[in-house]
C-alpha positions in Angstrom: 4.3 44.1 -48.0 4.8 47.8 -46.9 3.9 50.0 -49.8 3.4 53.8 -50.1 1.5 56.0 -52.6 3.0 58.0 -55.4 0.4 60.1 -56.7 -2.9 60.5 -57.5 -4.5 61.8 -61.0 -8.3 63.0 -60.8 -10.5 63.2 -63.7 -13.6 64.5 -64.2 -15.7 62.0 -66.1 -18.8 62.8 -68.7 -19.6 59.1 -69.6 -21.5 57.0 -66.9 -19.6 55.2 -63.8 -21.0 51.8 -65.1 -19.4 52.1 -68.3 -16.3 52.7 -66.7 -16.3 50.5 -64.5 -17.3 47.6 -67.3 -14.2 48.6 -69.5 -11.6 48.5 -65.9 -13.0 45.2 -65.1 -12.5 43.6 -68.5 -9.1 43.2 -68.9 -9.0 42.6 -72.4 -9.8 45.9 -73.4 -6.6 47.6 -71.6 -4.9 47.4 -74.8 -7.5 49.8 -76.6 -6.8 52.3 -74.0 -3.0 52.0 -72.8 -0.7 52.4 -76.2 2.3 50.8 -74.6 0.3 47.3 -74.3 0.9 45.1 -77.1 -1.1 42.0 -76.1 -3.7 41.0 -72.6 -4.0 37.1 -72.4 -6.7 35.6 -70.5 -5.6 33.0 -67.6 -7.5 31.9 -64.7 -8.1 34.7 -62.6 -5.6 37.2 -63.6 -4.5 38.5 -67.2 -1.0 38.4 -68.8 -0.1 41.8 -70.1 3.0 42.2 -73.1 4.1 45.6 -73.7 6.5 47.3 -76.4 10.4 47.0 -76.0 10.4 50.4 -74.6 8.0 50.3 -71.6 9.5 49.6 -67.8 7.8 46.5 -67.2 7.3 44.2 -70.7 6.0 41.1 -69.0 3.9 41.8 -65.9 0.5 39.5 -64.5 -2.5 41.8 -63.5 -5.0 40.7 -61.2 -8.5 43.2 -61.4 -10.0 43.2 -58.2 -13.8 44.8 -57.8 -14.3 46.2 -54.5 -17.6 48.2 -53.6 -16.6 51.7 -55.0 -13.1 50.7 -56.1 -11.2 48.6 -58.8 -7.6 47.8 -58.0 -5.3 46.6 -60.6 -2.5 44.5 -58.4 0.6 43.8 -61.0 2.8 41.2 -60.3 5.9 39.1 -62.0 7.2 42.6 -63.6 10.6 44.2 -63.5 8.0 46.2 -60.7 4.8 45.4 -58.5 2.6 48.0 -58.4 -0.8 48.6 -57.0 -3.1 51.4 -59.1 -6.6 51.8 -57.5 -9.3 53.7 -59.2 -12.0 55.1 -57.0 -15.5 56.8 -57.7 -15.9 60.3 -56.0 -18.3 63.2 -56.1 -17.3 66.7 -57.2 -19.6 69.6 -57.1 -22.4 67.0 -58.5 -19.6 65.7 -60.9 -18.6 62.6 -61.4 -14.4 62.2 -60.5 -12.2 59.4 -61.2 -9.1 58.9 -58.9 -6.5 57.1 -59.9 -3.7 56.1 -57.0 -0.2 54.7 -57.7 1.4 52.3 -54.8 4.6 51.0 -54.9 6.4 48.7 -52.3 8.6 50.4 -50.0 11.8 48.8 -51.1 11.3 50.0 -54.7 11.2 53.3 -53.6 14.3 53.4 -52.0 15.8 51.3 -55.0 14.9 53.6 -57.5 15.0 57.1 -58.2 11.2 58.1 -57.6 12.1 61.9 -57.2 13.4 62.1 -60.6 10.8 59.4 -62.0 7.7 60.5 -60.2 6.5 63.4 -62.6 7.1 61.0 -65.7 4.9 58.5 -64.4 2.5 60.8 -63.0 2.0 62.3 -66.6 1.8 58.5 -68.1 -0.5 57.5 -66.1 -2.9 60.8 -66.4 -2.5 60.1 -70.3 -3.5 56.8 -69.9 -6.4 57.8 -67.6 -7.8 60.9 -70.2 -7.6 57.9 -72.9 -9.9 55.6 -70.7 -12.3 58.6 -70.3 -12.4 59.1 -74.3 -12.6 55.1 -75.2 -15.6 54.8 -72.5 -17.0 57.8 -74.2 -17.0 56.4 -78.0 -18.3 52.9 -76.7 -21.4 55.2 -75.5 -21.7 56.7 -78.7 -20.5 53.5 -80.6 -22.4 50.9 -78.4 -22.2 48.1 -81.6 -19.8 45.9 -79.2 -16.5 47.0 -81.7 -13.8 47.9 -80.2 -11.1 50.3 -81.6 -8.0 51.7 -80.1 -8.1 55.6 -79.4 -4.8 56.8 -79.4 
């Protein structure tokens, strides 16, 4: 499948990698992190995700792959397949977290990307500030209780 990237959202990161990377590989805690996510069912190798009424894709299947210095989230069986890969970089001795949008090339041209873009470019930074502040209370909260941030 031809795809092509959207964006990409960077974020500096003051909790460690590791812990990061535990709460993007669990996919049971993308609901404490990602408001619109109403419910993550374990099955097999992939999750089932619910979201609220409102959001674009309200049934989708998310597969987390771990892949040396990147996890890729690979969403299928939505109103829209996407791709989001996280990455692991270096900034000035700072820790960054990159977070890339891909989309399948016939999406693009079905929808209106140039108006839709910026929207999903500031959802998904949101969504990426939250995972920086829920890694950060498990640090400080490190009892195994999870709570949602937002």
């Amino acid at each position: 499948m031809m795809e092509q990237r959207i964006f990409a959202n960077k974020l500096n990161i003051e909790v460690s990698q590791e812990r990061i990377r535990q709460i993007l590989l669990d996919g049971q805690q993308l609901e404490y992190w990602i408001p619109e996510i109403s419910q993550v069912i374990p099955v097999k190798n992939h999750y089932q995700i619910r979201r609220s009424a409102s959001a674009f894709n309200q049934y989708e299947e998310l597969e987390i792959i771990d892949s040396n210095n990147m996890i890729i989230y690979h969403s299928t069986h939505g109103q829209l397949e996407y791709r989001i890969v996280f990455t692991f970089l270096e900034n000035m001795g700072h820790s960054v977290l990159q977070q890339e949008l891909f989309l399948p090339t016939t999406a693009i041209i079905a929808l209106p990307f140039t108006l839709l873009q910026p929207i999903l470019k500031a959802a998904f930074s949101k969504n990426l500030a939250n995972l920086s502040a829920y890694a950060g209370e498990q640090e400080v909260n490190d009892a195994g209780s999870y709570s949602k941030f937002f």
